[in-house]
C-alpha positions in Angstrom: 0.0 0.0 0.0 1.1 3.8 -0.7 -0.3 6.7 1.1 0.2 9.8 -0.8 2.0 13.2 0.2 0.0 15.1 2.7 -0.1 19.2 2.7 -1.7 20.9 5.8 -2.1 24.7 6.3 -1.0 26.2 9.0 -0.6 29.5 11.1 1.2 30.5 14.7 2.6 33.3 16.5 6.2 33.7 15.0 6.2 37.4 16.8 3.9 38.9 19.5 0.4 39.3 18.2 1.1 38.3 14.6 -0.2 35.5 12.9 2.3 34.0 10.5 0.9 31.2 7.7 3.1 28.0 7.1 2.8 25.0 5.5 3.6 21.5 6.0 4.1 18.4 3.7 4.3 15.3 4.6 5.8 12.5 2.3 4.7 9.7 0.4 4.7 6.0 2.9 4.7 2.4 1.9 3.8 -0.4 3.6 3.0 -4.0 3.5 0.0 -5.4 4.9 -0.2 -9.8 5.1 -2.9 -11.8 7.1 -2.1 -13.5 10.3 -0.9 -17.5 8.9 -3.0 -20.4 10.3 -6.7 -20.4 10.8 -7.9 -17.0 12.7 -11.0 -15.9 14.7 -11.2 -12.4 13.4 -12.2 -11.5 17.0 -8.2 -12.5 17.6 -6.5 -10.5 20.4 -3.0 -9.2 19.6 -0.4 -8.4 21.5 3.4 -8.5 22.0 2.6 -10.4 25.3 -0.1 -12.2 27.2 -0.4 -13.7 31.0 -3.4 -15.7 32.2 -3.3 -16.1 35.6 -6.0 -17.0 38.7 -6.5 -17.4 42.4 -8.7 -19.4 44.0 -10.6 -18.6 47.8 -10.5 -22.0 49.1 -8.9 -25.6 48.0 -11.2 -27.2 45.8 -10.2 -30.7 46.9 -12.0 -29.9 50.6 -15.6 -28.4 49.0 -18.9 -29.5 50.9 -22.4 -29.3 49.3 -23.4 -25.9 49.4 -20.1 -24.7 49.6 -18.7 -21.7 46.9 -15.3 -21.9 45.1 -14.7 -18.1 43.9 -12.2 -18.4 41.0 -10.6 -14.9 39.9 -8.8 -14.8 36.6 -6.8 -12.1 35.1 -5.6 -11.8 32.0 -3.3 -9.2 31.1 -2.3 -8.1 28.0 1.1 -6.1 26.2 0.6 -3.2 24.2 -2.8 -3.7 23.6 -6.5 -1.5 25.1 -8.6 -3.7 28.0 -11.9 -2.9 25.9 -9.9 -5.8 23.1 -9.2 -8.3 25.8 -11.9 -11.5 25.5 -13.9 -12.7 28.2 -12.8 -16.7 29.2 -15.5 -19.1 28.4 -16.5 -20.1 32.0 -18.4 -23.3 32.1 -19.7 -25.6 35.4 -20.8 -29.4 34.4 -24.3 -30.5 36.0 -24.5 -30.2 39.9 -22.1 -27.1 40.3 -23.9 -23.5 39.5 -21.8 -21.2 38.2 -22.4 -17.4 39.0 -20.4 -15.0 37.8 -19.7 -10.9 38.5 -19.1 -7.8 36.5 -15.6 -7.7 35.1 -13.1 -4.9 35.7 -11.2 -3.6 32.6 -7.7 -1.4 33.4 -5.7 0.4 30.6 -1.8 2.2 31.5 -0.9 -0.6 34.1 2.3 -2.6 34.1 3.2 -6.4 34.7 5.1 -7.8 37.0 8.6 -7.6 34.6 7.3 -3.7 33.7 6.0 -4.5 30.6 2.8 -1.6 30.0 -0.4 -2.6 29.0 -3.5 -3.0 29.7 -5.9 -5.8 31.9 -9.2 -7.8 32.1 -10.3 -9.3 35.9 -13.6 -12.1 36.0 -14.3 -13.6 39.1 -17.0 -16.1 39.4 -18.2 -18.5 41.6 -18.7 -22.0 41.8 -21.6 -23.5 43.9 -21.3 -27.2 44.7 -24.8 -28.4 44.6 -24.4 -32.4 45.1 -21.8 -34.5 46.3 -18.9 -36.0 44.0 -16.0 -34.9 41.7 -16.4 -32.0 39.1 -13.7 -31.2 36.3 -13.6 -27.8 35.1 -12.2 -27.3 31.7 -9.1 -26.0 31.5 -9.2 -22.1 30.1 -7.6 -21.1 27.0 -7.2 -17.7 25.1 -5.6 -17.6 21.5 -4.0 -14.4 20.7 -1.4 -13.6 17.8 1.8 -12.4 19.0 2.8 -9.3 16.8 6.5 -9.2 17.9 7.1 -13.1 16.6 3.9 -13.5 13.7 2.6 -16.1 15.4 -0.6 -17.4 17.0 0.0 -18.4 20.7 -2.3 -19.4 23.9 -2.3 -18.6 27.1 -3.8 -21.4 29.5 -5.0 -22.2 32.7 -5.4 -25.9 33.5 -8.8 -28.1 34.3 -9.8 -27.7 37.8 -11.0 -30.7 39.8 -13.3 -30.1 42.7 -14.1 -32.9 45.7 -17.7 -32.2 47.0 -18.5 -34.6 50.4 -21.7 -34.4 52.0 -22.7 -31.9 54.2 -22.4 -32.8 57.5 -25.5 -33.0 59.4 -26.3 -30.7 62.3 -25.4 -31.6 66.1 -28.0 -29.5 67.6 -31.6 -28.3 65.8 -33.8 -25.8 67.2 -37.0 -26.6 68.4 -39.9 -25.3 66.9 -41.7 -22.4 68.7 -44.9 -24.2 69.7 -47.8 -21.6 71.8 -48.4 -22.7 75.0 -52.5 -23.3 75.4 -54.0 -20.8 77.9 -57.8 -21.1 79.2 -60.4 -19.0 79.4 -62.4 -17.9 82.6 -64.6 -20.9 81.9 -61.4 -23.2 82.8 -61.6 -24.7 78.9 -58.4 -24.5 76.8 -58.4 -22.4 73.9 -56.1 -23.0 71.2 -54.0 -20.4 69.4 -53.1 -20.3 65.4 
């Protein structure tokens, strides 16, 4: 591709309260434009660099029913706006509810090695709703890295969660049952 010579008119204050006109040209540039090799989602992020990474609030090899797992991933990106990050495809197999929150985009930050760009945080939780063991897929974002022409992923591996029974209560609380009280006629009357 060539983009042609450019000419803008201009004016500033080359003395005190004068306006002096100028012009500017500027030249003629080429450049070569190739598609990304391989098999692309157009949706593709790119970037020079990419970290997946996630913490979890609990072991999920000690879950009870009932109990929540929250996962919170965070995937930054290199030289690259937070509104182009993707959202991870977040999936729960039957007897695990998956819930999940609002994400929180951040442009200008830095990585751990100083690197600037910009970042994507989902957390969601996991709700264990029966007893047994549940694999999570493992999470996976392509992205084509512009620095080597190349498409990479970033990945998190499957999670396994262990869900035993609840254990059952030691104590229960009695139900509040009225006392009867009678009447001047000495008969019981019942309450509702």
């Amino acid at each position: 591709y060539t983009l042609p010579p450019a000419a803008f008119s201009l004016s500033y204050p080359a003395t005190p309260g004068q306006s002096t006109a100028a012009a500017v040209t500027i030249p003629s540039a080429k450049f070569t434009a190739a598609a990304v090799p391989g098999p692309v989602d157009a949706r593709i992020l790119v970037a020079t660099d990419v970290g997946l990474s996630q913490s979890l609030d609990r072991n999920p090899a000690e879950l009870k029913v009932g109990d929540s797992l929250v996962r919170t991933v965070s995937l930054f990106a290199a030289d690259t706006q937070a509104m182009m990050l993707p959202q991870p495809k977040f999936e729960a197999p039957k007897g695990v509810a998956l819930y999940a929150s609002t994400s929180k985009l951040e442009d200008n930050i830095t990585d751990n090695g100083g690197n600037p760009g910009s970042k994507r945080t989902d957390r969601v939780s996991y709700v264990a709703g029966q007893e047994g063991t549940f694999s999570l897929r493992a999470l996976t974002i392509d992205w084509f890295d512009t620095d080597n022409a190349r498409i990479e992923q970033a990945r998190l591996e499957p999670l396994v969660l262990s869900v035993k029974a609840s254990p059952a209560t030691a104590t229960a609380i009695a139900p509040d049952v009225p006392k009867e009280s009678s009447t001047e006629s000495g008969r019981p009357l019942m309450r509702t």
